[in-house]
C-alpha positions as CSV (number, residue, x, y, z in Angstrom):
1,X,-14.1,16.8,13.6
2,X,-12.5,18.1,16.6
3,X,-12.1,15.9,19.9
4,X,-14.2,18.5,21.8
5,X,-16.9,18.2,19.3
6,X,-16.7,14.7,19.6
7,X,-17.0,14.7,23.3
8,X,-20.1,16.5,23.2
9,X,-21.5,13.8,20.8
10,X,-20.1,10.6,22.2
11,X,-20.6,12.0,26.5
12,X,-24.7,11.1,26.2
13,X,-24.3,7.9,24.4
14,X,-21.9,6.4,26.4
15,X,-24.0,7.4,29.7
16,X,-25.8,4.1,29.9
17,X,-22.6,1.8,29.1
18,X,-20.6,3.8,31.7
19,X,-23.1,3.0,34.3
20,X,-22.9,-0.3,33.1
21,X,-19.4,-0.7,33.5
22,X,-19.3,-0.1,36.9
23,X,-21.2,-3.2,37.5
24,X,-19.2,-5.0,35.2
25,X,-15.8,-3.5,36.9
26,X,-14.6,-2.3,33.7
27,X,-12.7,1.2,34.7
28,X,-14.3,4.2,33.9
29,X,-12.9,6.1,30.6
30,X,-12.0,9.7,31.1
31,X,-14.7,10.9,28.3
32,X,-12.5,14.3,27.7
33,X,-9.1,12.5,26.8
34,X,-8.0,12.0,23.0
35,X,-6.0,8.8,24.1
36,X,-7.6,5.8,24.1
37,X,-8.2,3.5,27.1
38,X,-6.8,0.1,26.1
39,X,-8.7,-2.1,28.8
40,X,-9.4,-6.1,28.3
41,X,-12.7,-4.8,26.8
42,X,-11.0,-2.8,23.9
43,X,-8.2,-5.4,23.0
44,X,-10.8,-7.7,22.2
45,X,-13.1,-5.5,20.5
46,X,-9.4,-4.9,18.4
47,X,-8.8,-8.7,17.9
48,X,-12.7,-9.6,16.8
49,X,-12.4,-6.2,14.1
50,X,-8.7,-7.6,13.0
51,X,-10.4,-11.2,12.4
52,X,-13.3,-10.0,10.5
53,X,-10.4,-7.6,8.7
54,X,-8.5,-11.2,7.8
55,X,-11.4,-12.5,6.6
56,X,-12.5,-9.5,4.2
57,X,-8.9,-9.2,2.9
58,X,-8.3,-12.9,2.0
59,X,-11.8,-13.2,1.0
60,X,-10.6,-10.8,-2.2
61,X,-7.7,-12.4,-2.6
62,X,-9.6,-15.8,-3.3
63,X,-11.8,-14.3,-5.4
64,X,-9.3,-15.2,-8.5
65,X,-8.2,-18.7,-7.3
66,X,-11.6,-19.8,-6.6
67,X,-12.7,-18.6,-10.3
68,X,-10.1,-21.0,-11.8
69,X,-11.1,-23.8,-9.3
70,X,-14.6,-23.2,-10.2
71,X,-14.2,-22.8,-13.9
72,X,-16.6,-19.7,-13.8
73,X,-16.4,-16.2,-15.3
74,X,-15.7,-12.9,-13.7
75,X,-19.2,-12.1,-13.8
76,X,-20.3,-15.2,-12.3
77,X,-17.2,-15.6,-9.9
78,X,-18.4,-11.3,-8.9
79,X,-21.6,-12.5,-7.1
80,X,-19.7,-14.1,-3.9
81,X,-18.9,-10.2,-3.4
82,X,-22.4,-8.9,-4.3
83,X,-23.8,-11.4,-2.2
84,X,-21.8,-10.7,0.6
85,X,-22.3,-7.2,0.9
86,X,-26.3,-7.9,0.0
87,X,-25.8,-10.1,3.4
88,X,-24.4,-7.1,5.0
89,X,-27.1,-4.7,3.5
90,X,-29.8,-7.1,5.8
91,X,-27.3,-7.9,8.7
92,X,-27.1,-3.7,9.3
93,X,-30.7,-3.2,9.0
94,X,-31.6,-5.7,12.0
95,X,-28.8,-4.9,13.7
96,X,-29.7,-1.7,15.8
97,X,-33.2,-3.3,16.5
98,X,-31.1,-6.9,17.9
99,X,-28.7,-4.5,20.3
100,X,-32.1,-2.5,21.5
101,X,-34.0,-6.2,22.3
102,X,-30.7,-8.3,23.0
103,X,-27.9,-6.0,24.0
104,X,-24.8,-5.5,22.1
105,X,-23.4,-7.6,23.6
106,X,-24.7,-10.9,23.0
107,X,-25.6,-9.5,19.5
108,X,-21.9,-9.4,19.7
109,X,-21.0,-13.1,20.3
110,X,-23.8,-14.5,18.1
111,X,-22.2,-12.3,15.0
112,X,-18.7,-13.6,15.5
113,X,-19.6,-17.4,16.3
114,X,-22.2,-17.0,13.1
115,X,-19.2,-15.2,11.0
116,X,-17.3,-18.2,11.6
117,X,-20.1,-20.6,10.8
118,X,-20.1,-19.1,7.1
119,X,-16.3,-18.7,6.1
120,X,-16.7,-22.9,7.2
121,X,-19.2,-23.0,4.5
122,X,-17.5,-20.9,1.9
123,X,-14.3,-22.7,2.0
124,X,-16.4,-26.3,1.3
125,X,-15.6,-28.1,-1.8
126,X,-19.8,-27.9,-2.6
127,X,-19.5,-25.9,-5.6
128,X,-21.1,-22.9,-6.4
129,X,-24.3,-22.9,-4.5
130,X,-22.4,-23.5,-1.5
131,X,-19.8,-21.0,-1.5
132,X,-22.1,-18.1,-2.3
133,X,-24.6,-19.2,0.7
134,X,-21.1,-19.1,2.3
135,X,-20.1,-15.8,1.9
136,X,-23.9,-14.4,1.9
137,X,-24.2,-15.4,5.6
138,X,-20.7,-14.4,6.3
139,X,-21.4,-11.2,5.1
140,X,-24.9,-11.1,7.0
141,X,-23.6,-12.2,10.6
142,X,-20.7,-10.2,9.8
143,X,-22.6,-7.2,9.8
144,X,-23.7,-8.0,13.7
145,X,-20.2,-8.0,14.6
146,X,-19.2,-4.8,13.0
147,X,-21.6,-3.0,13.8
148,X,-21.2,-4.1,17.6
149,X,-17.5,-3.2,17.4
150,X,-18.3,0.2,16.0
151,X,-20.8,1.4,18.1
152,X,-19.0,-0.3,20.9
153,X,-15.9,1.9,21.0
154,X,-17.5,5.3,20.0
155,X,-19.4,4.6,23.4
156,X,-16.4,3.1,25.6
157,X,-14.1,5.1,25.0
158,X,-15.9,8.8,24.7
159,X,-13.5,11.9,22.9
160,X,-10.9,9.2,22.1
161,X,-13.6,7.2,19.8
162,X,-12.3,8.0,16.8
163,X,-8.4,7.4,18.0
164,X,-9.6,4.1,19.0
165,X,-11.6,3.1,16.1
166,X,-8.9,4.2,13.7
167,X,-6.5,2.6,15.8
168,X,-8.4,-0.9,15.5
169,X,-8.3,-0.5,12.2
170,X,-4.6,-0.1,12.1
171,X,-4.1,-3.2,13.9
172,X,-7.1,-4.7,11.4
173,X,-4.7,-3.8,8.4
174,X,-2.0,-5.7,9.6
175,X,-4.3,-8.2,9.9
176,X,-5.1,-7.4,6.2
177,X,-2.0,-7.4,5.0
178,X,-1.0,-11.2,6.7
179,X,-4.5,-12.6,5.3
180,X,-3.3,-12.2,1.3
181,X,-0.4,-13.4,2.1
182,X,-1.2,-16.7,4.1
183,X,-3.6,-17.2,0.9
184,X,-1.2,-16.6,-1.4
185,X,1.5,-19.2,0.4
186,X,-0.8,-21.6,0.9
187,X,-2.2,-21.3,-2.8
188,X,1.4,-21.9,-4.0
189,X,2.0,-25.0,-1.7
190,X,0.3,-28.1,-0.8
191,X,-2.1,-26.3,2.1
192,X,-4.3,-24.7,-0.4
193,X,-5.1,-21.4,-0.4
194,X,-8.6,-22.1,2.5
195,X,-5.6,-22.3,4.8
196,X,-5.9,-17.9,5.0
197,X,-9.7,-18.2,6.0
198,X,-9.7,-21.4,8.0
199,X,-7.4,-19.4,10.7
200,X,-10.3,-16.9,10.9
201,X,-12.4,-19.1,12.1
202,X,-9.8,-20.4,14.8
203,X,-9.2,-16.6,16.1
204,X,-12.9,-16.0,16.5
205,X,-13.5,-18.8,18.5
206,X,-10.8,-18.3,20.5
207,X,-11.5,-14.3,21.0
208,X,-14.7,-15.5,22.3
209,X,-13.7,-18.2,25.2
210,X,-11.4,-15.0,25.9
211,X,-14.2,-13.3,26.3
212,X,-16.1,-15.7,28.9
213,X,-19.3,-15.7,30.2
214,X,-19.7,-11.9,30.5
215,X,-20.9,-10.0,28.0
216,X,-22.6,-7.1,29.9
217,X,-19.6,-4.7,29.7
218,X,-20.3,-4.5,25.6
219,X,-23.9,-3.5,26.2
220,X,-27.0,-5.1,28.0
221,X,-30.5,-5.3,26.5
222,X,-32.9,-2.5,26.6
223,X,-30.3,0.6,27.3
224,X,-29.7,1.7,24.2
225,X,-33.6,1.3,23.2
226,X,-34.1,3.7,26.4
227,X,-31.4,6.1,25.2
228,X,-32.5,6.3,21.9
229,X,-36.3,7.0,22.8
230,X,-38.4,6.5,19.3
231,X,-35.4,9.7,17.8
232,X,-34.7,9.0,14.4
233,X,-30.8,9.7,12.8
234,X,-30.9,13.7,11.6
235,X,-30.7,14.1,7.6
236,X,-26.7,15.3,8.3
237,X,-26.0,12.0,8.7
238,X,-27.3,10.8,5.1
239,X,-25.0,13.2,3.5
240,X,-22.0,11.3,5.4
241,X,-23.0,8.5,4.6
242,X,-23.1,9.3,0.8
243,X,-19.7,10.3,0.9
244,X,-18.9,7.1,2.7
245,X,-20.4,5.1,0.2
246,X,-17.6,6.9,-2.2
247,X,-15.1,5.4,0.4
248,X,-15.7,2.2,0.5
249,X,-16.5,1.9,-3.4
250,X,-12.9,2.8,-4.2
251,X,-11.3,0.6,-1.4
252,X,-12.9,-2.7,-2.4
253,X,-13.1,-2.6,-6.2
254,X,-9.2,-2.8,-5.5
255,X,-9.6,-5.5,-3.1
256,X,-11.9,-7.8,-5.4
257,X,-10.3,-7.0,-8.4
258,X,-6.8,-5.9,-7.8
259,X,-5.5,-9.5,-8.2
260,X,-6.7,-9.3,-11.7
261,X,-5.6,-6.1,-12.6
262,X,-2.3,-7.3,-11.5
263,X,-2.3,-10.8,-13.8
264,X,-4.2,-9.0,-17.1
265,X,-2.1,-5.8,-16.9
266,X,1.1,-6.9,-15.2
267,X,1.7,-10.6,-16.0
268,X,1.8,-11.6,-13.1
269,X,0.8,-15.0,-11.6
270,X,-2.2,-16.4,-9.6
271,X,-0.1,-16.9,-6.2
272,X,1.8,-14.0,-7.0
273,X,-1.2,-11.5,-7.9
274,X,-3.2,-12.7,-4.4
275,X,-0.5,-11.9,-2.3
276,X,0.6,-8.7,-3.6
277,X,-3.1,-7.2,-3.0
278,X,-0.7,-6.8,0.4
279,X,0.3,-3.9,-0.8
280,X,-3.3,-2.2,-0.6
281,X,-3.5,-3.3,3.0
282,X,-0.2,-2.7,4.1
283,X,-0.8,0.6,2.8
284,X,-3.9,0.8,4.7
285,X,-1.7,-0.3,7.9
286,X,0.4,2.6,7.6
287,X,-2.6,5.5,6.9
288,X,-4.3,3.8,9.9
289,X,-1.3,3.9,12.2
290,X,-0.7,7.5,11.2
291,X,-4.3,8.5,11.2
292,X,-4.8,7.0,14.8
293,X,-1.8,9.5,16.1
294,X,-2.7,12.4,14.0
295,X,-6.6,12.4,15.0
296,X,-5.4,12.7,18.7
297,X,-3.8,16.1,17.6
298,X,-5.6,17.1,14.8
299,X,-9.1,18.2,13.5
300,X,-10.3,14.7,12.0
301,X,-12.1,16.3,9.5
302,X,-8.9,18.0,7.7
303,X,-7.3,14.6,8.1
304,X,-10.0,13.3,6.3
305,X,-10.2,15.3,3.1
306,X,-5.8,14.7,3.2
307,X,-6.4,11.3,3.0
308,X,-9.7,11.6,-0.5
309,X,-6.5,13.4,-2.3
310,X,-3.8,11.2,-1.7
311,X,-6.3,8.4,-2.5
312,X,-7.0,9.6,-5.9
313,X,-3.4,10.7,-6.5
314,X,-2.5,6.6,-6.1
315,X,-5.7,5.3,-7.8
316,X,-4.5,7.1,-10.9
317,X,-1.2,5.7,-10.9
318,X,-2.8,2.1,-9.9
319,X,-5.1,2.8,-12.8
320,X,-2.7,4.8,-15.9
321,X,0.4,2.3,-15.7
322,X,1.4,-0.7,-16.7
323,X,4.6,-1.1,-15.3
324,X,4.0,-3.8,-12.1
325,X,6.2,-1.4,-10.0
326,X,4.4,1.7,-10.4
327,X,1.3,-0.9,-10.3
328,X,2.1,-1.7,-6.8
329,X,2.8,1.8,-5.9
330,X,-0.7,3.2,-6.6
331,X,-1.9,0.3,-4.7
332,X,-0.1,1.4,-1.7
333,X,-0.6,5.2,-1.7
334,X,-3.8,4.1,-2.3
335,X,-4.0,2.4,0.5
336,X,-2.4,4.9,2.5
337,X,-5.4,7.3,1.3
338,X,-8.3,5.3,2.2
339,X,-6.9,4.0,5.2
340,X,-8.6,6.3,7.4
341,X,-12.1,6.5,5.2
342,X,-14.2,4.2,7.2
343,X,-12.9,4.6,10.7
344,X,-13.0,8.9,10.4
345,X,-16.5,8.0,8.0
346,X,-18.4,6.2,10.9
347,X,-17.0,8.7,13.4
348,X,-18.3,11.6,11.9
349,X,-21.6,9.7,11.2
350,X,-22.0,9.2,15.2
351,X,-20.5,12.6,15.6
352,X,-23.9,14.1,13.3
353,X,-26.1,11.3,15.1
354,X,-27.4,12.9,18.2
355,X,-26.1,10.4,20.2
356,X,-27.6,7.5,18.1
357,X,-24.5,6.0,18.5
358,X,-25.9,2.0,17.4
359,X,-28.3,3.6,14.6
360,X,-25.8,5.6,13.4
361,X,-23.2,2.7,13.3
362,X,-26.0,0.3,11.6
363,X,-27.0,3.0,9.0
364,X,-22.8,3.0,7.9
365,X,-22.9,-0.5,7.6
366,X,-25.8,-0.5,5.6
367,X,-24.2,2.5,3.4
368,X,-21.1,0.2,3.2
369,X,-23.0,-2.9,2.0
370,X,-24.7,-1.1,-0.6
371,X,-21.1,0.8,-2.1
372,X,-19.3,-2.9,-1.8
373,X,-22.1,-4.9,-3.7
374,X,-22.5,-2.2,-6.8
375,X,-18.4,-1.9,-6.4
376,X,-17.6,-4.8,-8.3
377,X,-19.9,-4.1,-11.1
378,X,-18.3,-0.7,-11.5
């Protein structure tokens, strides 16, 4: 996907919000530079997409260490992912039609207060019942704020949308990689492992009172429904998101289950096995932080099919060995791989959209949900 291409596809969509802008005083993004515009507008959209990253990282490196708290079986223990992503699945298909009546923008605020309403309820001592509502309406608000993000930057920020959005999700993976890790820590001292999630909620709430009382530069009710006049998404777009499907699959049956693989195949321990799923998303970090600089040189679609070879190159190694070392490097090659999946995925999904640019967003999210709730089961 070349930027020019990208231009042509992102110019139309972004129309509305640049008019919008200049009410809100937000500077106007040069729509034919690859470089991203990193106004106050972006760097929260970053820091909301690096929360919800935190949460969706530690979240699989829980997975385990709730099981044994719990006393339940994989099986049983595999629903809080199922459930999440079913929350997703219904989150993605209201989405588009909340941003048309509401605006993205407060569709924005309600999704990340909401996200942090359900990691509160997840990490209650309730039981079972409780954590899977927990993690079902985490997953379901979850999908408002994704979504916004998404479509949010593809608009703002024109021929550079796919720099940007790979880019956020280079600065998500770090957020990745510190989320296993804080859970890990606090699993293998007296703060408990809820330590990891519990900061999620913090961030969000303070990302929003950053935010204020203005919400109109993300995207006021009733332009996007104007823009996007009854059209529906072309059939291109399906075929993307098939393949993004494919993507997401592979990335979080190693984030749910990589912990285990690591303590069945590689002796390791509970602690131990949580925190080293780090080395998926620090992988991750560095595909992203590459990706972001190549996409602003390169075709994005040659990057893309790079990135599906390395991947399986390091899923067999993750896969074939037993040996914790070479373990831990298939994770990260891996990780490097699929890095750049979903950020390059959703771009070229708006890209083939028309200039559906919150449809298109919601339809990936929905793609997403479905890949992540059969992953597990795989």
């Amino acid at each position: 996907m070349s930027a020019s291409s990208s231009a042509r596809s992102t110019t139309s969509s972004g129309s509305c919000s640049s008019g919008n802008r200049s009410v809100s005083n937000s500077p106007v993004v040069p729509r034919l530079s690859t470089t991203p515009v990193r106004d106050r507008a972006t760097w929260i959209a970053y820091a909301q997409m690096a929360c919800y990253a935190w949460f969706i990282y530690s979240f699989g490196a829980t997975l385990a260490l709730l099981r044994d708290e719990q006393g339940t079986s994989r099986s049983v223990s595999s629903l809080h992912g199922s459930l999440m992503a079913i929350g997703g699945l219904l989150g993605g298909l209201l989405t588009a039609r909340a941003i048309d009546r509401w605006g993205r923008g407060r569709v924005l605020r309600v999704g990340a207060i909401a996200t942090a309403i359900g990691i509160l309820v997840y990490t209650m001592p309730g039981g079972l019942p409780v954590t899977l509502f927990g993690i079902f309406f985490a997953g379901f608000a979850g999908a408002f704020l994704l979504i916004s993000i998404n479509a949010f930057l593809l608009d703002h920020q024109g021929a550079a949308g796919p720099s940007s959005l790979t880019e956020s999700n280079a600065i998500s993976s770090f957020a990745g990689l510190v989320g296993p890790l804080v859970v890990g820590v606090g699993a293998a001292t007296i703060f408990g492992w809820r330590v990891g999630m519990w900061a999620v909620v913090i961030a969000l709430l303070v990302a929003e009172i950053i935010r204020g009382r203005n919400t109109a530069v993300f995207g006021v009710a009733g332009e996007v429904a104007r823009h996007h006049d009854g059209r529906h998404l072309p059939r291109r777009v399906y075929w993307t998101l098939a393949a993004l499907m494919c993507f997401l699959a592979t990335e979080f049956s190693l984030t749910f289950w990589g912990a285990d693989l690591l303590r069945e195949r590689c002796n390791f321990g509970p602690a131990a096995a949580a925190a080293s799923l780090a080395s998926v998303t620090g992988g991750m970090l560095v595909g992203r932080v590459w990706g972001s600089r190549l996409a602003q040189r390169l075709n994005t679609e040659l990057i893309l099919k790079g990135s599906i070879g390395l991947a399986l190159v390091g899923f067999g190694l993750a896969w074939g060995f037993t040996l914790w070392p070479i373990v831990i490097l298939g994770m990260f090659t891996t990780g490097v791989g699929i890095g750049v999946h979903w950020p390059l995925g959703v771009a070229r999904a708006v890209r083939s959209s028309g200039g559906l640019t919150d449809h298109a967003a919601a339809a990936a999210s929905v793609a997403g949900s479905l890949a992540i709730a059969v992953a597990p089961f795989g």
